[in-house]
N, C-alpha and C positions, 0 to 999 in steps of 0.2 A: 515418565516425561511424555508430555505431547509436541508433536510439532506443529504450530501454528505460524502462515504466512502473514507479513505484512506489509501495505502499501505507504510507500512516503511521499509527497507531492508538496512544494510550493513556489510559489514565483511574486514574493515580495521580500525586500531587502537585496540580499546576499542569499538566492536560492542552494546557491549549489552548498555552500557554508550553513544554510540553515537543516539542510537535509544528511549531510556527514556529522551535524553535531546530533541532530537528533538518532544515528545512529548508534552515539557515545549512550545517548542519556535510553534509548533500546537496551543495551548493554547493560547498564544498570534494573534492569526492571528486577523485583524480587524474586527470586524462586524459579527464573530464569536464565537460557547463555545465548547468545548472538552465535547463531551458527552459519549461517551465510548471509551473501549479500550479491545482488546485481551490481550492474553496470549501472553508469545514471544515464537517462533518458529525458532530452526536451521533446517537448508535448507542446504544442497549439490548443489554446482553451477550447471547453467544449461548454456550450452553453449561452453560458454572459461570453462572447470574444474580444470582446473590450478590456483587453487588460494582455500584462505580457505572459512568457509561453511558461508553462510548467518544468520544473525538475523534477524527475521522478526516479525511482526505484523500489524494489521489493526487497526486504527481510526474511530470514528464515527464523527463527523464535522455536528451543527447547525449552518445556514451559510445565509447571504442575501447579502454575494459576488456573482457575475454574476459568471458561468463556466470557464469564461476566465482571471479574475481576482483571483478566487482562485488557477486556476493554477498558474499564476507569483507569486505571494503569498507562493503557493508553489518550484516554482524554487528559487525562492528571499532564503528559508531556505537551498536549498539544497546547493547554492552556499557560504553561510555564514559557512556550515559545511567542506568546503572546495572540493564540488564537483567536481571531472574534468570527462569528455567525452571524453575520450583516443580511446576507438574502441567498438562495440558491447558488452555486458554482461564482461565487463573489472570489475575487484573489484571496491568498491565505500565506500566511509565514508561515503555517505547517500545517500539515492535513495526512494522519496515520487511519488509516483505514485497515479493520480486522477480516480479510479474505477470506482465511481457512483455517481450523480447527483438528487436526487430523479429519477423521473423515466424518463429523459429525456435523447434521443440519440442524440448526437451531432455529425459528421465529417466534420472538416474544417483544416486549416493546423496546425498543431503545437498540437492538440487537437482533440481527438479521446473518446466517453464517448458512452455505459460503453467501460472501457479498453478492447482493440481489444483483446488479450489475458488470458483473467481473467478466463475466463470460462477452460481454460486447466490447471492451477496452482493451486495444492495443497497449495502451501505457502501462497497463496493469498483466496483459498476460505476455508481453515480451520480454520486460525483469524476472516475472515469475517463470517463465519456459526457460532463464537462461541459469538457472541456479537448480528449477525441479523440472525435468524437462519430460515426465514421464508421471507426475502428479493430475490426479483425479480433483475434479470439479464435482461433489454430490450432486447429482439429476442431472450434470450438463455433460459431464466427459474428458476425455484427458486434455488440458490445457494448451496442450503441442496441437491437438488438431483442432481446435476450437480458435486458436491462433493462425491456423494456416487458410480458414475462411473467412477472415474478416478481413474489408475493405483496407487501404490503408489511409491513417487518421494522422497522417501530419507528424507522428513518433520516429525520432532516431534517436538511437544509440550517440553518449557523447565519446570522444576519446578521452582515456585516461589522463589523469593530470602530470 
């Protein structure tokens, strides 16, 4: 098994409802078990800010799907949740982005591992710090301190339901 991290984010419809289900339908993935999970986190857009604040959190994923099959695995959900790709940082009913890999870096087309970005998002490395709090970023560093210098971006933790 490997363990691969995941990111969930959206802020149309019923965010918070669309981000617990896609953790139903995570659970489901083949050859895979849902083995943690964060807290949920609003997010102030980054980007387009014209639109409302994101729900986020990170997955933990035991996995002996190859990199590139967990990805379509994961697009296969995001398009089931009625994804579209309108233009850059546009709102979204779901958005699973694939973080980490155990500790393997990957760039080829379509697939970028760890995510090119992770290392500058609050959103993404304070679910990911509160589940792996001692997990490695390949070329950038452990997650905890990578989080501990970056500005803060508008992300808080929500309270439980």
């Amino acid at each position: 098994m490997y363990r691969a991290y995941v990111a969930l984010g959206a802020n149309l419809g019923d965010p918070v409802a669309q981000v617990q289900s896609a953790l139903t339908a995570l659970g489901d993935v083949a050859e895979s078990a849902l083995v943690g999970l964060s807290s949920l986190y609003r997010t102030a857009p980054i980007g387009y800010t014209d639109q409302p604040d994101f729900i986020n959190a990170v997955a933990a994923l035991d996995t002996l799907l190859a990199p590139r099959h967990l990805l379509d695995a994961l697009l296969s959900i995001e398009v089931r949740f009625g994804r579209e790709r309108r233009f850059a940082n546009a709102p979204r009913t779901l958005d699973l982005d694939l973080l980490l890999y155990d500790r393997l870096e990957v760039r080829e087309a379509g697939l970028e591992i760890p995510h090119p970005r992770m290392h500058e998002r609050v959103f993404v490395l304070a679910p990911l710090v509160e589940i792996a709090p001692e997990v490695e970023i390949p070329g950038r560093g452990r997650a905890l301190d990578l989080l501990a210098r970056l500005p803060e971006q508008g992300v808080g933790r929500m309270d439980a339901p």
